[in-house]
Structure formats: structure tokens, C-alpha cells
N, C-alpha and C positions, 0 to 999 in steps of 0.2 A: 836335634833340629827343632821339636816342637816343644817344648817346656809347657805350654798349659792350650790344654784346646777346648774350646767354648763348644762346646754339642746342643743345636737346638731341641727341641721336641714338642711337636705339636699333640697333646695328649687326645683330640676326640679324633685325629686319624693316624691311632699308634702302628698300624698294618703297613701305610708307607713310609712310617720311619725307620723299619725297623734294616732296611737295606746304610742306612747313613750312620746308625748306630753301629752298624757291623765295621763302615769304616774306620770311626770314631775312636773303638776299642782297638784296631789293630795298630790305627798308627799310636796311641796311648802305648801299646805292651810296645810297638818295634823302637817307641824313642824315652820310655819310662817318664811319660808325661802324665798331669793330672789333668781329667775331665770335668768341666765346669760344667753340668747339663743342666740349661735353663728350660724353662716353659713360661708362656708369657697369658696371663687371660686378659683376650681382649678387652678395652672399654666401650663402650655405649657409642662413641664416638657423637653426641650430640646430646650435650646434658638436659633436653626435655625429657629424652629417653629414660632416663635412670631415673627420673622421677616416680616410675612406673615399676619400681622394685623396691623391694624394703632397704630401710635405711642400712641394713648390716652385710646386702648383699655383696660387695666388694669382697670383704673379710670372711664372708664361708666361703667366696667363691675360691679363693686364695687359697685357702686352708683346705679345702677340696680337691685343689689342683695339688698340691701342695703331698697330699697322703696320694693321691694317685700317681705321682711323679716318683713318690719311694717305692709302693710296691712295686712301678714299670723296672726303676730299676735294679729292683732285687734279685729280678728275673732275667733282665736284658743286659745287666753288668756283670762281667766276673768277677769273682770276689777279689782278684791280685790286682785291678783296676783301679787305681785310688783318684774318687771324687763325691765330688759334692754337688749336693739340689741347690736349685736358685730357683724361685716364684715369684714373677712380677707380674704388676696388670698394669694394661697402658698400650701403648700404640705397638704392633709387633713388632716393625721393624724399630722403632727408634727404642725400645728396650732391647733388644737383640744390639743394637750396634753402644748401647750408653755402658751396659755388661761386656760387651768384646775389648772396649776401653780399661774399663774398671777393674776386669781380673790381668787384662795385659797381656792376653792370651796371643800366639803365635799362630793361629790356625782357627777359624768357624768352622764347625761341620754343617750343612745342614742338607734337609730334602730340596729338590725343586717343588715341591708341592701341586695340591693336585690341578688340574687342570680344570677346571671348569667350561669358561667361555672365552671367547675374540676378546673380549674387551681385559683379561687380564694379562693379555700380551701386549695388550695396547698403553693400558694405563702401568704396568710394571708389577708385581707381584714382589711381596717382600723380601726372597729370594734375592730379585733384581736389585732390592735397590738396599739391599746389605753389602752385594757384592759393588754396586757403587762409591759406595760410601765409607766401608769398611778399612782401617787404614791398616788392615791386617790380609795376609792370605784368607779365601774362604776356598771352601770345595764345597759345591754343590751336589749331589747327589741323586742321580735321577732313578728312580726305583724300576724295575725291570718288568718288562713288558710279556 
């Protein structure tokens, strides 16, 4: 049923992923699918901002996310789970839905993420608006309380 499934992962809050990971790998073993797991590092979102960081920040920060995203999953994957890391920086959701495209994946997994304040029900949390836009199934995954 799922041939390739896109697993997001938010590396600096790995504790509440670790419930949509758990989905992630099951439905992978129950339909012998391969796991696309990305992680996305923010950008600046207003390039006066990134003025204020060195020029090479992008590319360690990449390459940081990048060796953190293996070791998570050396630990968090079964080894009979066949996938592959993806590291991109950019806007979260609109990397998350350009990747759901790109691998042609049948299924996003991802957290609903954390909660903060009113206003990220308000304004839509990236969660939401994957699940809007997304031309694929997603499942959401809400971590346990």
C-alpha cells in the first residue's frame, strides 16, 4: 500500500518524535516500504538576519544536522528498515511538501508538534499546512500525553 514513506524529524525536539518514528517503522516493516527521513534546518527567514552569522553558517549548519540525523537514526531505525537521510534548509514546511513530491512518497509521517501558544493554532503550524497541501496521504502524529 505505501511504497515510500517521507518521515519528518525535527532534530532539537528528538523526545517528541520519537512516538511518529515508532509509526513510521511499522508501517515501513507491515508494507516493505522505504523511509525517506528528512530534517529540514530552518532559514533566517529575513536576510538581514543571516547577515549576522558567518558566511559558511548554512553549510555547517547542514552538515551538523546532517551527522545528527545518522546517529538518531542508527538508534531509532532497525537495521531491516531500508532508508535514507535527506538534509535540507529552507522554509519547513515548503521543504517538507517539495521532498514529499520528489521522492513520490505514498504517505508523510510526521509529529503534530509542540505546542507552544494561541497564535500557532491560529496562524497554522507546519503540520497543518503539509496536511493541506500535501498531494499525498499524511498522518499526523500526536505524542502522548
Amino acid at each position: 500500500m505505501f511504497k515510500d514513506i517521507l518521515l519528518t524529524v525535527d532534530l532539537a525536539n528528538l523526545d517528541d518524535e520519537m512516538r511518529a518514528v515508532e509509526f513510521a517503522v511499522q508501517y515501513a516493516r507491515t508494507f516493505g516500504s522505504t523511509l525517506h527521513i528528512l530534517t529540514v534546518v530552518p532559514d533566517f527567514g529575513l536576510s538581514i538576519v543571516g547577515g549576522f552569522f558567518p558566511p559558511d553558517h548554512e553549510k555547517t549548519s547542514v552538515a551538523k544536522a546532517n551527522a545528527q540525523l545518522r546517529a538518531f537514526t542508527d538508534k531509532a531505525i532497525p537495521a531491516d528498515i531500508r532508508h535514507r537521510h535527506i538534509v535540507d534548509h529552507g522554509v519547513i514546511y515548503r521543504i517538507i511538501l517539495h521532498y514529499a513530491r520528489e521522492t513520490g512518497c505514498d504517505l508523510v509521517v510526521m509529529s503534530s508538534g509542540r505546542k507552544v501558544d494561541l497564535d500557532d493554532y491560529l496562524l497554522g503550524p507546519n503540520a497543518a499546512r503539509v496536511v493541506r497541501h500535501a498531494k499525498c496521504s499524511v498522518l499526523v502524529v500526536r505524542a502522548e500525553d
